[in-house]
N, C-alpha and C positions, 0 to 999 in steps of 0.2 A: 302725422308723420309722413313726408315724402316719400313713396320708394321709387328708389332707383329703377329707369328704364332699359338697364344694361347692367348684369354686377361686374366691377369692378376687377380686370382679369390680372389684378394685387392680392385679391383677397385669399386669403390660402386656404386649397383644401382641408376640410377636418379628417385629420387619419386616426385610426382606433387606439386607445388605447394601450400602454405597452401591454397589460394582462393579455389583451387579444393575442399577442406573439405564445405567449404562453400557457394559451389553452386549448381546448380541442379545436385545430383548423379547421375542421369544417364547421363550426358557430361564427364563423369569421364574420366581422359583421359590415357585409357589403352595402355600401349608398348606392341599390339599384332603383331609380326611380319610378317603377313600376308598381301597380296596384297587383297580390299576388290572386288567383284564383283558381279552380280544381270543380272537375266535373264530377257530377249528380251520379255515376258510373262507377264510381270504385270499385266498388265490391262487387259488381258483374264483370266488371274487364279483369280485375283479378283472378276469379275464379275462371273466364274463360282461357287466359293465357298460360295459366297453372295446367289446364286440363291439356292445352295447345300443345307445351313443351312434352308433356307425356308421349301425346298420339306421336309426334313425331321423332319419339326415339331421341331425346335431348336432355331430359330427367328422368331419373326412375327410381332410383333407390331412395330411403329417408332422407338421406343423408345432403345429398343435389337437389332434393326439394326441400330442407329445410334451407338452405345456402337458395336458393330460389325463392322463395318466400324472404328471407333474412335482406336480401338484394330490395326487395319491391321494387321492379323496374316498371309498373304498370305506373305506380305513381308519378312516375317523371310523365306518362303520356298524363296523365291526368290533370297535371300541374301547367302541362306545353301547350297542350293541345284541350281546350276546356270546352270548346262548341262541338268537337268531334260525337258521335254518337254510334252507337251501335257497330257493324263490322268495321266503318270508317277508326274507330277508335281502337278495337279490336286487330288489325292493321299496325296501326303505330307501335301496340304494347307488343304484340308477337314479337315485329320486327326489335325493337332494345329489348326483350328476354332474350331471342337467339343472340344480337351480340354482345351482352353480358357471358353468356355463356363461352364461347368462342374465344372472347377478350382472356377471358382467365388462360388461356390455352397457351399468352403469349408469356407469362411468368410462369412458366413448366419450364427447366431445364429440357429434359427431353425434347419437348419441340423446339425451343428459341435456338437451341445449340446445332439443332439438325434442319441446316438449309434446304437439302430437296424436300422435306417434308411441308416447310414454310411455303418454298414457293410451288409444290401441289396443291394444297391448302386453299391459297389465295386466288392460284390460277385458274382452279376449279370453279370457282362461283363465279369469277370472271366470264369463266366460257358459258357461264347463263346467259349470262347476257349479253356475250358475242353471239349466242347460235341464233341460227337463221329464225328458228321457232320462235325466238324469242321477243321479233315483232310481230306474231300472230299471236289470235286465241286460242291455236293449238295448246295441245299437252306436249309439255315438255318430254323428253326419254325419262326412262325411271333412276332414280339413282342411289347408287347401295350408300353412300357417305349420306347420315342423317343432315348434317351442316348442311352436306349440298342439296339434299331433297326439300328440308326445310326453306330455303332459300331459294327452291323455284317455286316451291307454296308462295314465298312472300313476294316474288317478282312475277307470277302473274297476278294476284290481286292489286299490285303495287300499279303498273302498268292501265290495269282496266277503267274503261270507260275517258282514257286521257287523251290525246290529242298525238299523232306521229311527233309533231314538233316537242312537247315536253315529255316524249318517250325517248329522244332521241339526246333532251340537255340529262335528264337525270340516269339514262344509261352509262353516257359520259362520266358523270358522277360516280357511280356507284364504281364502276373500270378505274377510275382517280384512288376514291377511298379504297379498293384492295390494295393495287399497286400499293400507297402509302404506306399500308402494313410490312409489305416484305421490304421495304424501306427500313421502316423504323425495326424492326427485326435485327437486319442487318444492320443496323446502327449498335444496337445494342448488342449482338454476337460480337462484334468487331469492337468493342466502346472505342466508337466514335464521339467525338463533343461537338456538339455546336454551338456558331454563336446566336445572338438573340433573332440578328434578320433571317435565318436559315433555320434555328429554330422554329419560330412563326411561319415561315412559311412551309415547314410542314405538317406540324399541326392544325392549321386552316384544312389539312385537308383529311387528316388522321381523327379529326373528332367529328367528322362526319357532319358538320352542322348545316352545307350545303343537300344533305340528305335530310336532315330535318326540314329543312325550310321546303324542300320540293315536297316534302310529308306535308307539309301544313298544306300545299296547294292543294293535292289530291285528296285530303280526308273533307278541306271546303269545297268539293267541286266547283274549282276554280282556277287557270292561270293567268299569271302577267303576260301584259304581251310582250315579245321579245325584246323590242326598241325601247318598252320601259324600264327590262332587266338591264339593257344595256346603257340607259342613261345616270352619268355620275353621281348621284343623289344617291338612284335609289342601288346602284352597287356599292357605293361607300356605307349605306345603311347595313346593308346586308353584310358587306364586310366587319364592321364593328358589333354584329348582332354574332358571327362567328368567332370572331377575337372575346366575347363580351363570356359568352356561353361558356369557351373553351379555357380561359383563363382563371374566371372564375372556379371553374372544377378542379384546376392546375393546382390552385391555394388547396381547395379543403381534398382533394385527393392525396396532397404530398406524401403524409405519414405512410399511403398504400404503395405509393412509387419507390417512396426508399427501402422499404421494406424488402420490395423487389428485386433494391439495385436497378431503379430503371431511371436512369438521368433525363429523359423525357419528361421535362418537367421545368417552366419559363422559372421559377423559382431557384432551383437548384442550377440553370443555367446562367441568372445574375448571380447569384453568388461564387461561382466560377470566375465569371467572365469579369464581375466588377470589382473582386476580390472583398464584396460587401457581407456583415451578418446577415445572420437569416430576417434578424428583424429590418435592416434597411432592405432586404430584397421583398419582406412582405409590402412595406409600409410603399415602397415604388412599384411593386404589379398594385396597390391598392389605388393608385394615384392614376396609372393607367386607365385602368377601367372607369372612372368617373373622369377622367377627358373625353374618353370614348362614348361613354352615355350622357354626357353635355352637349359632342357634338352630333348623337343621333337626335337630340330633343333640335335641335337646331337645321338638323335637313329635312325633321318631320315639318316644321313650320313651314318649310318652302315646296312640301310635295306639293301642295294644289297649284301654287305658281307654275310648277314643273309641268303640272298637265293643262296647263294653260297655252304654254309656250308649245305643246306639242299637240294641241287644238284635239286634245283628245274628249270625244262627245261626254258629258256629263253622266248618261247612261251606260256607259261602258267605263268610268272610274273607282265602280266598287271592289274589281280584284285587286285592285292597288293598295285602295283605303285599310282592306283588310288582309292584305300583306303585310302591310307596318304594324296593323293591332297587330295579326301573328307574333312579328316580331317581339315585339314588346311584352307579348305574352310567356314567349319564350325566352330571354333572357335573364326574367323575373322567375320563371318555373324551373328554370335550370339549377337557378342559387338553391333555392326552396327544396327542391328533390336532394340533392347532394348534402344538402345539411337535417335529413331527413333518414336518409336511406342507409340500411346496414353494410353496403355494399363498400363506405366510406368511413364508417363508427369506428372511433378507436375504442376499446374498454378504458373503462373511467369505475375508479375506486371506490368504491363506498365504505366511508369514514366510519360508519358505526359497525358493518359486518365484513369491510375487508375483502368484499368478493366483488369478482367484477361485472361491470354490464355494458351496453351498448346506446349509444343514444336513443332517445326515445322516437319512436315514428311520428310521421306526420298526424 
């Protein structure tokens, strides 16, 4: 039998099932073409970040560490990020425990509806990493807000041992993802609607996934070089490795957003905006995402091209190499956590006792 050199861009995607529309979204069953994998670490990085959230005044009663535990946010490190090791790993989980934690803050009436509060909140971690200290090894000032203490724990380990220049894009960043918050905040105090391009493009920046990926540099001690980040390839990658992550969570998060009331969500946004059921708004974010991971398998093939044309020495191509595996790792580990984690379970029936449960963990 022949196979095709090229498949035929007639052949139509396979979309799930209609049952899929009508069961737990997050078993959504995504065509991410990735092999999925999880580090050797679990049960040390959990029990370290468990103990973490304690020390710094961010759990304490049963009750937020059983909702802590119920979450398993270490898992997504473990799923994302699978060569990390030791405090590098350690690192990752801290940082998504604290903002699991914090996230919940923003479906509180009391906060969402009280602006000065939102934009202290946000400004305050900000001014981490505006302060002048905050490109030294110094110690930070002390700070009575846990959030905010915790968060110069995790911006000078974050920071350490990295280069001015990738201190200087992922500060950027993390200044982007607060700002974003009092955005989408204010979106939702105000209900605001968006459409799908103004959508996207704030959520590119609300799900932090440019903070993930500067994560994966710093737990591989390793950056791209800047000319690399900036060539079309590999920021279309990275862009669809953020649309890829963020979407996918879109779907199997929804039941938690409505819940909410929180229309931040590309789902609830097609169906708004295209007047379509929920089932044509899944069956087209499903259709997305496997454009977008067709056409990352397709800039993977041309990265060594890429560092050809930029006479980039053979020896100096491994942070690239293993930027894309990052990616790729993470894309796959993103779907895998969220359809894992309690943080997104809806309770599901059972038939013979009538009581409810949660999906089962990884």
């Amino acid at each position: 039998m022949k196979v095709r050199e090229h498949l035929d861009a007639e052949i139509p995607i396979v979309l799930p099932e209609i049952s899929a529309c009508r069961g737990p979204l997050q078993d959504w069953p995504f065509d991410v073409p990735f092999p999925p994998r999880i580090s050797p670490e679990r049960e040390r990085v959990t029990e370290h970040s468990r103990i973490w959230v304690q020390r710094m005044g961010l759990r304490s009663n049963p009750a937020e560490l059983r909702q802590h535990d119920r979450y398993d946010m270490p898992l997504f490190v473990c799923l994302s990020y699978p060569d990390a090791t030791g405090p590098e790993l350690d690192l990752i989980s801290d940082w998504v425990c604290w903002w699991a934690i914090w996230n919940d803050l923003t479906d509180d009436p009391g906060f969402l509806n009280n602006p000065h509060e939102v934009n202290r909140f946000f400004s305050s971690l900000a001014a981490v990493v505006a302060s002048p200290d905050a490109a030294s090894d110094r110690d930070l000032p002390a700070q009575p807000d846990s959030f905010v203490a915790a968060f110069v724990d995790l911006w000078q380990r974050w920071r350490h041992g990295m280069s001015p220049t990738y201190i200087a894009r992922t500060g950027k960043n993390w200044m982007n993802w607060f700002n974003s918050w009092i955005t989408e905040n204010h979106n939702r105090r105000n209900a605001v609607t968006l459409d799908v391009p103004s959508y996207h493009e704030l959520r590119d920046v609300t799900g932090a996934v440019d903070l993930e990926l500067d994560g994966a540099e710093r737990v591989g001690h390793y950056e791209v070089p800047p000319g690399i980040l900036a060539s079309r390839i590999i920021h279309d990658m990275r862009q669809i490795t953020i649309r890829v992550i963020n979407i996918t969570q879109d779907v199997q998060s929804l039941p938690k957003e409505e819940k909410a009331g929180d229309q931040h969500n590309l789902v609830l946004v097609l169906e708004r905006e295209q007047s379509c059921t929920r089932e044509q708004a899944l069956r087209e974010v499903h259709t997305m995402i496997r454009r977008w991971t067709d056409a990352f398998l397709t800039h993977e093939a041309a990265v060594p091209r890429l560092l050809d044309q930029l006479a980039l020495p053979l020896t100096e191509r491994w942070p690239v190499y293993k930027h894309v595996a990052d990616m790729r790792t993470m894309m796959k580990g993103g779907v895998d956590f969220c359809a894992a984690s309690g943080r997104y379970a809806q309770p599901h029936t059972d038939t013979n006792t009538g009581t409810g449960h949660s999906h089962p963990a990884f």
